[in-house]
C-alpha positions in Angstrom: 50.7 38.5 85.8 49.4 41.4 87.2 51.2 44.8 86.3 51.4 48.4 88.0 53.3 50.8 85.4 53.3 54.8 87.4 51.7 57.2 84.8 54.3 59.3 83.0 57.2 56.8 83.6 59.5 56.9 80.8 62.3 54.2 82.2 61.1 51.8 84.2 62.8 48.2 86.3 60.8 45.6 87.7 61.4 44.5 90.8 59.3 41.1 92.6 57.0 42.5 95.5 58.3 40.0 98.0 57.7 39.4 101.2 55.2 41.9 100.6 51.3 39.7 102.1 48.8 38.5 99.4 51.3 38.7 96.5 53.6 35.7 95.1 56.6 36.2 94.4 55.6 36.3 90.2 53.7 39.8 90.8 56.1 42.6 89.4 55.9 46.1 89.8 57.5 48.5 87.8 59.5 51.4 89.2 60.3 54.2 87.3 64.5 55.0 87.3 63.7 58.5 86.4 61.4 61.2 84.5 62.2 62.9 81.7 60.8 65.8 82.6 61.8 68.7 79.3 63.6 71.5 80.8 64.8 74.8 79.1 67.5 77.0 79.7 67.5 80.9 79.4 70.7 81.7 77.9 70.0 85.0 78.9 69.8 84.2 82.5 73.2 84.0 82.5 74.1 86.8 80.3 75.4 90.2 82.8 73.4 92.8 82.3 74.3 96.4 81.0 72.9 97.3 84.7 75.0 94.8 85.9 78.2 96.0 84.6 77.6 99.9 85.5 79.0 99.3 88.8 82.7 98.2 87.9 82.6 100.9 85.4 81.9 103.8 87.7 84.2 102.0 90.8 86.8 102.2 87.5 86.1 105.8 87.2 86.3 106.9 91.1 89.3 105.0 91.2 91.0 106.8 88.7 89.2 110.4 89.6 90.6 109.8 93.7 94.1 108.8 92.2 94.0 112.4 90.0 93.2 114.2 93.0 95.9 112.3 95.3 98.7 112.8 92.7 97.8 116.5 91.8 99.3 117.5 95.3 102.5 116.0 94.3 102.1 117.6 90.8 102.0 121.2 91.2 104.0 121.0 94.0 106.5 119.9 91.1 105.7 122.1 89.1 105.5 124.8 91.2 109.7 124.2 92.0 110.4 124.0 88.4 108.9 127.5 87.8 110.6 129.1 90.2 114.3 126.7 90.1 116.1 129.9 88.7 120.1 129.6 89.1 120.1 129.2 92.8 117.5 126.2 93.0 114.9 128.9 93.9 112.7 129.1 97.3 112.8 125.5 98.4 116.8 125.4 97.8 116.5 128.1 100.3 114.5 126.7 103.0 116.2 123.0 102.4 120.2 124.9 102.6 120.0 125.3 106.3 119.1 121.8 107.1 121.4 120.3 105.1 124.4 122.2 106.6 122.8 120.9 110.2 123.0 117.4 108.3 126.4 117.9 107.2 127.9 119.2 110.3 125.7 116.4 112.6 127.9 113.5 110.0 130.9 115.5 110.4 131.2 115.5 113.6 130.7 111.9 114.0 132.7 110.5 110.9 134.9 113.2 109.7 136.1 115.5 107.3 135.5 113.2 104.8 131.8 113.5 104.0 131.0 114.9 100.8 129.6 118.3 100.1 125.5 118.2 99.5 124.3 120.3 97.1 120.9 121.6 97.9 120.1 122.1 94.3 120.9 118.3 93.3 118.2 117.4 96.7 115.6 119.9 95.1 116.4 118.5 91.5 116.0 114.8 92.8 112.5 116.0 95.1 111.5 117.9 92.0 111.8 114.4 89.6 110.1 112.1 91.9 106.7 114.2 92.7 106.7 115.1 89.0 107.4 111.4 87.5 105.8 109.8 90.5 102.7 111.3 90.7 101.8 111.3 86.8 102.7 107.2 87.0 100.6 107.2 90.0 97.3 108.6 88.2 97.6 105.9 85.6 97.5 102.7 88.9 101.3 102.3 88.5 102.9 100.5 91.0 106.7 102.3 90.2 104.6 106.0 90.7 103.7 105.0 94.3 107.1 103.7 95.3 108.4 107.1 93.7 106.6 109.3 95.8 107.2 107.0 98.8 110.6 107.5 98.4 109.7 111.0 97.8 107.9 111.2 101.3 110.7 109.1 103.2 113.3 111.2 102.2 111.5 114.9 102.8 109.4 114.9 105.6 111.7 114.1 108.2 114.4 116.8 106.8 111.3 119.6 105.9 109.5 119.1 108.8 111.8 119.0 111.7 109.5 119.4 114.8 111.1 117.5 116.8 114.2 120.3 116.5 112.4 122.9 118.3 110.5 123.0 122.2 106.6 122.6 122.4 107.1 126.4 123.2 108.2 127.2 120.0 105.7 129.1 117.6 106.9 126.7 114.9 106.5 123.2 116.7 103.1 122.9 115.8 102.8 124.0 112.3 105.4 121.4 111.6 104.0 118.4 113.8 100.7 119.1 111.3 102.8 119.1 108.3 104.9 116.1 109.4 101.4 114.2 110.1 100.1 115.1 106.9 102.7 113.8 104.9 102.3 110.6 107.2 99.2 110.1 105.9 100.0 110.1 102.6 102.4 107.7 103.3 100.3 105.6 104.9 97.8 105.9 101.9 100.7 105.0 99.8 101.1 101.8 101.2 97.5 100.7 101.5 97.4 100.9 97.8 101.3 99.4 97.2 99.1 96.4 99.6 96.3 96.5 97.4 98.3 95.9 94.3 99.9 93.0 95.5 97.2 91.1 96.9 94.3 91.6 94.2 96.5 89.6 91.6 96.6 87.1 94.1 93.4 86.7 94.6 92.4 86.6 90.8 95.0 83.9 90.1 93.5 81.8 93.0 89.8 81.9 91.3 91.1 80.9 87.9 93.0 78.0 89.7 90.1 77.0 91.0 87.8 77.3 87.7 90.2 75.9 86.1 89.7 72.6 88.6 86.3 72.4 88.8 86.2 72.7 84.8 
């Protein structure tokens, strides 16, 4: 019985080489199922790098180092108010009491006598609370700091910066159209990372769902 065994076969079948010409069907020839073949694996390979990990740090750093700068605006703007609040609510009660008396006489005319008095200081105290609070949550990534100085944004810029109050004429249009764009744009910065907040959990549950399938 004649024999063919492959060289460095380690696991081999035989099969009959049939209906192969000049062989009967008694020849064999072995086929190897597989090669061991020795194989190592570099544990370090897989193992992140220090150079690897530099990256996320420093993205962590100018993360928190843009958020600083963002919420310092907000900061020592509070600040600033507390400083000079005195007993009358100090310069920003004084630029905010005109507009609320437009805002009271605007809902008294429509509803009635029965609107309630404003106090300016209680709107400067309330301002003062949620650029302070909000922005020193904000530096840390808190969620509650942004939605504070949303609220803070919402409820000022339209009553501050009253452009639309006054002609295209008017020497004070534009400087309040800027201002009233500005704080747009924080507001729209705002809510890109309120977005951001709610989506990257999202994605990082998906990819341990799916490592957790495929393990």
């Amino acid at each position: 019985m004649k024999l063919q065994i492959p060289s460095g076969s380690t696991q081999c079948h035989k099969y009959p080489l049939y209906p192969f010409e000049n062989n009967p069907p008694t020849h064999f020839y072995w086929i190897p199922l597989f090669n061991r073949v020795p194989t190592t694996v570099n544990h370090h390979h897989h193992q992140q790098r220090p150079h690897q990990q530099r990256p996320k740090s420093q993205m962590g750093f100018f993360s928190f180092l843009g958020r600083l700068f963002f919420a310092s605006l907000f900061i020592l703007s509070a600040w600033q108010m507390f400083n000079d609040f005195g007993d009358d609510g100090g310069p920003a009660a004084k630029e905010l009491a005109p507009k609320i008396s437009s805002i009271q006489r605007f809902l008294a005319a429509k509803i009635g006598d029965g609107v309630p008095k404003i106090d300016v200081k209680h709107v400067v105290l309330a301002s003062m609370a949620l650029k302070g609070l909000g922005g020193i949550l904000f530096v840390f990534g808190s969620t509650t700091g942004a939605y504070l100085l949303t609220y803070h944004l919402l409820l000022m810029t339209p009553l501050l910066h009253d452009f639309y109050n006054y002609e295209m004429d008017d020497s004070r249009f534009h400087p309040l159209l800027a201002d009233f764009v500005q704080n747009v744009a924080l507001l729209g910065a705002l809510l890109f990372f309120i977005g951001m907040k709610s989506v990257v959990p999202r994605k990082v549950m998906k990819k341990k769902h799916i490592k957790t399938k495929t393990t």
